[in-house]
C-alpha positions as CSV (number, residue, x, y, z in Angstrom):
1,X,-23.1,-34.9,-1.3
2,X,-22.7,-32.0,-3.7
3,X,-22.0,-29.1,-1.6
4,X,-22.3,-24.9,-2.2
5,X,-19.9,-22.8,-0.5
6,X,-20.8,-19.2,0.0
7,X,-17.6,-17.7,0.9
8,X,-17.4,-13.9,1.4
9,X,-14.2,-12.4,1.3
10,X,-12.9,-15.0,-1.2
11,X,-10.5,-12.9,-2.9
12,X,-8.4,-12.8,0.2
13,X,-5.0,-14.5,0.5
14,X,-7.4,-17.3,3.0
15,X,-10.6,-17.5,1.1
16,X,-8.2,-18.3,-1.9
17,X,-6.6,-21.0,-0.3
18,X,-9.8,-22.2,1.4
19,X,-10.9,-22.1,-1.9
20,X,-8.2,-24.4,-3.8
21,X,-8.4,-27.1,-0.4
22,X,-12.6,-26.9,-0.6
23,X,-12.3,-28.0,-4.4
24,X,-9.5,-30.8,-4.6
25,X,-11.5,-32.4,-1.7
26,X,-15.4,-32.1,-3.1
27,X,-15.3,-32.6,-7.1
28,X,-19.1,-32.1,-7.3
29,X,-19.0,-28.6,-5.2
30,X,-19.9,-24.8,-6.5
31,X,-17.9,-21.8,-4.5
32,X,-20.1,-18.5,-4.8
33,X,-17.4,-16.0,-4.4
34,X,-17.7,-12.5,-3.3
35,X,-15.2,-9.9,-4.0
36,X,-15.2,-6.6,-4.1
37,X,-13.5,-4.6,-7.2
38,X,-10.7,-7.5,-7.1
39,X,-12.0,-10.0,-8.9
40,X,-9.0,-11.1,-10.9
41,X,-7.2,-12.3,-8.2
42,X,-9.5,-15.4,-8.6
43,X,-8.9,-15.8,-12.1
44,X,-6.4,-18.4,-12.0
45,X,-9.0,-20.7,-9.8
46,X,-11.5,-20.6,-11.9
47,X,-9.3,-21.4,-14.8
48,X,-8.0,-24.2,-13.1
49,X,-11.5,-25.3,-11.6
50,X,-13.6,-24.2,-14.8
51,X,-17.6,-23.4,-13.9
52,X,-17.1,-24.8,-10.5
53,X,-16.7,-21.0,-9.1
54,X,-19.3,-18.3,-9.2
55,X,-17.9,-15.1,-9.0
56,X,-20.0,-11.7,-7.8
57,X,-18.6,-8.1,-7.3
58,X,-20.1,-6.5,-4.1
59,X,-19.6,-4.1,-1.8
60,X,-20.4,-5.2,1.7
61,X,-20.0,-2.2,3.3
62,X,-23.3,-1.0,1.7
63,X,-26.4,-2.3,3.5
64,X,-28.3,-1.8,0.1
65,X,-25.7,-3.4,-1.9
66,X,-25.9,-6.5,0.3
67,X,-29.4,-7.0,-0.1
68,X,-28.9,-6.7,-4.2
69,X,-26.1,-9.1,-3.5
70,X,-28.7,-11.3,-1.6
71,X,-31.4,-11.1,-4.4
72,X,-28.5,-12.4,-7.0
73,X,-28.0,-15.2,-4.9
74,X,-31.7,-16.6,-5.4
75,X,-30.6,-17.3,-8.7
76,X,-27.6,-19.8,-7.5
77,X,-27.5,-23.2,-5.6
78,X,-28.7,-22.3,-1.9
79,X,-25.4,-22.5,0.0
80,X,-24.8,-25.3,2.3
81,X,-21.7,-23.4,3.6
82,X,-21.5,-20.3,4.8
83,X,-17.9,-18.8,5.5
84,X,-17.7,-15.2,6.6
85,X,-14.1,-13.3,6.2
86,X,-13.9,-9.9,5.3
87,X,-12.5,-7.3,7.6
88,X,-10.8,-3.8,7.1
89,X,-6.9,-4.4,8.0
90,X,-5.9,-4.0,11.5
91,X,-4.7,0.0,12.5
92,X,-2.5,0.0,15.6
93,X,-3.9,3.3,17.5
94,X,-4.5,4.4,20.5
95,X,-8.2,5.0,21.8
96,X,-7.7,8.8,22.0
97,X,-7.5,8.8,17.7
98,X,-10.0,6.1,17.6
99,X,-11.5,6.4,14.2
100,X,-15.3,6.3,14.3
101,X,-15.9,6.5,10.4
102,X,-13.2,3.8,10.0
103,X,-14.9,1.4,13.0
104,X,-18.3,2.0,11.3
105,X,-17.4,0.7,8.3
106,X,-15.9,-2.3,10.0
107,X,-18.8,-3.1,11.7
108,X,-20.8,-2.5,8.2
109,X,-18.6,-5.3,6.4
110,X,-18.1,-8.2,9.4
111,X,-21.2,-7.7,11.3
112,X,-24.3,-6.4,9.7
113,X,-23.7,-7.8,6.0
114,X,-22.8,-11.3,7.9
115,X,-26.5,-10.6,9.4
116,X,-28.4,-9.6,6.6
117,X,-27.1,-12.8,4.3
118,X,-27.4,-14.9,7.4
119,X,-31.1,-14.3,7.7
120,X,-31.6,-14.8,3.8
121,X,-29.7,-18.6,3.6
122,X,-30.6,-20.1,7.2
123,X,-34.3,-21.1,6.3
124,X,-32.8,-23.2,3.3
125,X,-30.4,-24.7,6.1
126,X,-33.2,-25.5,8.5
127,X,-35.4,-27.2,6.1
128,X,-32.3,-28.9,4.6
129,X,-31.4,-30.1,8.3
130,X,-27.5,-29.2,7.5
131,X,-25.5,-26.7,7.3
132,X,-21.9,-24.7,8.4
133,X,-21.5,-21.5,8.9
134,X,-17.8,-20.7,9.5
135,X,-16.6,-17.4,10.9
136,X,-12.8,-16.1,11.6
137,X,-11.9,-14.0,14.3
138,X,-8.6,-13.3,16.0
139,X,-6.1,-14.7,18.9
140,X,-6.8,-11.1,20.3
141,X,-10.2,-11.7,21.7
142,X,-8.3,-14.7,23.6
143,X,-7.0,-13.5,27.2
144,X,-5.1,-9.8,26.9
145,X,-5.3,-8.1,23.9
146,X,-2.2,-6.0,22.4
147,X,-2.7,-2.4,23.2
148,X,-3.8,-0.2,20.6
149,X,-6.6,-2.5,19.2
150,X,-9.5,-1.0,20.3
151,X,-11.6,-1.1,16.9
152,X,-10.7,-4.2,15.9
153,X,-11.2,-6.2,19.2
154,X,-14.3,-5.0,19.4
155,X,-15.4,-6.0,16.1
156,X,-14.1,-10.0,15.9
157,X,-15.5,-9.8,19.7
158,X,-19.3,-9.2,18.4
159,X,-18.7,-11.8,16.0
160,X,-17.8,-14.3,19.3
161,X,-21.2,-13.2,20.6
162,X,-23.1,-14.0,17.4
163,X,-21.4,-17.5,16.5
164,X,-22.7,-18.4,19.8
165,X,-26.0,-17.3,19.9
166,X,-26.5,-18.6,16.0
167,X,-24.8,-22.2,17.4
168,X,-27.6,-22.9,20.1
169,X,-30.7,-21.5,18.3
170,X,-29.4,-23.8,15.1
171,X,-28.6,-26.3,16.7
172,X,-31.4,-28.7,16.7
173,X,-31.6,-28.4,12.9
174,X,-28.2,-29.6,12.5
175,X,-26.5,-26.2,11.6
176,X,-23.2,-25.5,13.3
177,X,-21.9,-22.2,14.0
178,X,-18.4,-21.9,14.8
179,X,-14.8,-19.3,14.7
180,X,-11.2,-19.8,14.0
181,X,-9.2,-17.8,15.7
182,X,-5.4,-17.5,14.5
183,X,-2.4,-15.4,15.6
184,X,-0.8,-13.0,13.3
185,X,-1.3,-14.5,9.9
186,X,1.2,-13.0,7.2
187,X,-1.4,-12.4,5.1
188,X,-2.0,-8.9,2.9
189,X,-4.0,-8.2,5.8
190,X,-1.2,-6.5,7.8
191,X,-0.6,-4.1,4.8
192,X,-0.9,-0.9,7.3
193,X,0.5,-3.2,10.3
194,X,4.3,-2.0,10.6
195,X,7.1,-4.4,9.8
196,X,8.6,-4.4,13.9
197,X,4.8,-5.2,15.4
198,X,4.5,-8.2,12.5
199,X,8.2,-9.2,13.7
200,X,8.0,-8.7,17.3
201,X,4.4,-11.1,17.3
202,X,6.9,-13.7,14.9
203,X,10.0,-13.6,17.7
204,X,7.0,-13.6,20.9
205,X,5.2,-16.7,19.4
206,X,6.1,-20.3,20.7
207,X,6.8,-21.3,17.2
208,X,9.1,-18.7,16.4
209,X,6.7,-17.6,13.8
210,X,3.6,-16.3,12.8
211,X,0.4,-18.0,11.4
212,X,0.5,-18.6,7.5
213,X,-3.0,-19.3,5.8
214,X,-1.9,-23.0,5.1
215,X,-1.9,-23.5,9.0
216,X,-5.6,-22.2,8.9
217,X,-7.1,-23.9,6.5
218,X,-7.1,-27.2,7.1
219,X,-8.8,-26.5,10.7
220,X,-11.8,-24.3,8.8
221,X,-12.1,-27.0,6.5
222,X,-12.3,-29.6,9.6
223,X,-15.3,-27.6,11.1
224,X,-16.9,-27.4,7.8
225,X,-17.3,-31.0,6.9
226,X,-19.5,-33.5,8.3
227,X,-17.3,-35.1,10.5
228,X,-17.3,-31.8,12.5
229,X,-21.3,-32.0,13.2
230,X,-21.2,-32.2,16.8
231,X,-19.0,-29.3,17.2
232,X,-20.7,-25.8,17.8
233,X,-20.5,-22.4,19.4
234,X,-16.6,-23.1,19.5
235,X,-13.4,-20.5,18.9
236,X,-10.6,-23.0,18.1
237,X,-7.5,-20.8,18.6
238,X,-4.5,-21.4,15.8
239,X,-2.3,-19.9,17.4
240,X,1.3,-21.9,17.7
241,X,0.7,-21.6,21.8
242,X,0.4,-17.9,22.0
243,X,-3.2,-17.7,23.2
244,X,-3.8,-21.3,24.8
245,X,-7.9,-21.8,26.3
């Protein structure tokens, strides 16, 4: 089966690796990419996997921007995939400097453009009767969270509560909705996360390390395929035993 993958986020250091896995497995498959302003840093994939990747530059942090987005995508395969990443980098601070502006635009660019596209590509899935829709979240919604976290926690734990309440609507039509929820991932992500916290979560983990996109990917690809179909509504901790459910 020729499968689309919409993949927001793609440009990070996951969604290119997700990327590179999706396409060595599934020859006849199309990636609609979305990036925003950094669009070179897929330029080796789609040399290397020539008019198999559909790039688009947009900002998700703009509701109206989103819907343009949307419209664009009318003109491309609709996506059997949906895979969800983006997210501001994580700012340790305490709750008495909680940055509102900051946590709005959070919300903006994991929640309500995740809605918006959501409610534009499900119809095709229900009709279809198949579909993924793949979100990641974080080890920190799992048991006690660090301190300092606030605006973060709060953001990956509203996407929890929407995985789940997509997974048992879509159920039926043979959609599954589900999260991946790693550790500390050394990823460009902790750019403003200071060297001792990024080394303290390495030397705390069972593994004596922290997550590394190859350790993730192979698990989002699992719940992507077909073989995953009768698993939904599910966070599947990566996490080298430091959250265990």
């Amino acid at each position: 089966m020729a499968y689309t993958y919409l993949i927001t986020g793609a440009t990070s250091d996951v969604g290119r690796a997700l990327i590179e896995r999706l396409l060595r497995t599934a020859p006849d498959s199309l990636v609609l990419a979305q990036g925003c302003g950094d669009l070179p840093k897929l330029d080796a994939l789609c040399a290397e996997f020539a008019g198999r990747i559909r790039t688009f530059d947009a900002d998700l942090s703009d509701r109206a921007k989103v819907d343009a987005f949307v419209q664009q995508l009318q003109d491309a395969p609709a996506p059997t995939h949906f895979i969800h990443l983006p997210a501001l980098p994580v700012v340790n601070t305490k709750f008495k400097a909680f940055d509102q502006a900051r946590f709005d635009l959070d919300m903006e660019i994991e929640i309500h453009s995740a809605v918006r596209i959501l409610r534009a590509i499900l119809p095709a899935m229900t009709k279809a009767k198949f579909g993924r829709v793949l979100f990641i979240q974080t080890s920190y919604t799992i048991g006690c969270p660090p301190k300092n976290t606030a605006a973060y926690v709060m953001a990956k734990s509203t996407i929890g509560g929407l995985v789940k309440s997509l997974a048992v609507e879509y159920a039926k039509f043979g959609v599954t909705v589900n999260c991946v929820a790693p550790s500390m991932m050394e990823t460009n992500f902790l750019k403003d996360t200071p060297d001792l916290i990024v080394q303290a979560a390495a030397a705390d983990n069972p593994m004596g390390r922290n997550a590394r996109p190859g350790d993730v990917v192979p698990a989002m690809a699992f719940l992507l395929s077909e073989e995953a179909g009768f698993i939904t509504g599910v966070t599947l901790p990566i996490t080298g035993g430091s959250a265990i459910v």
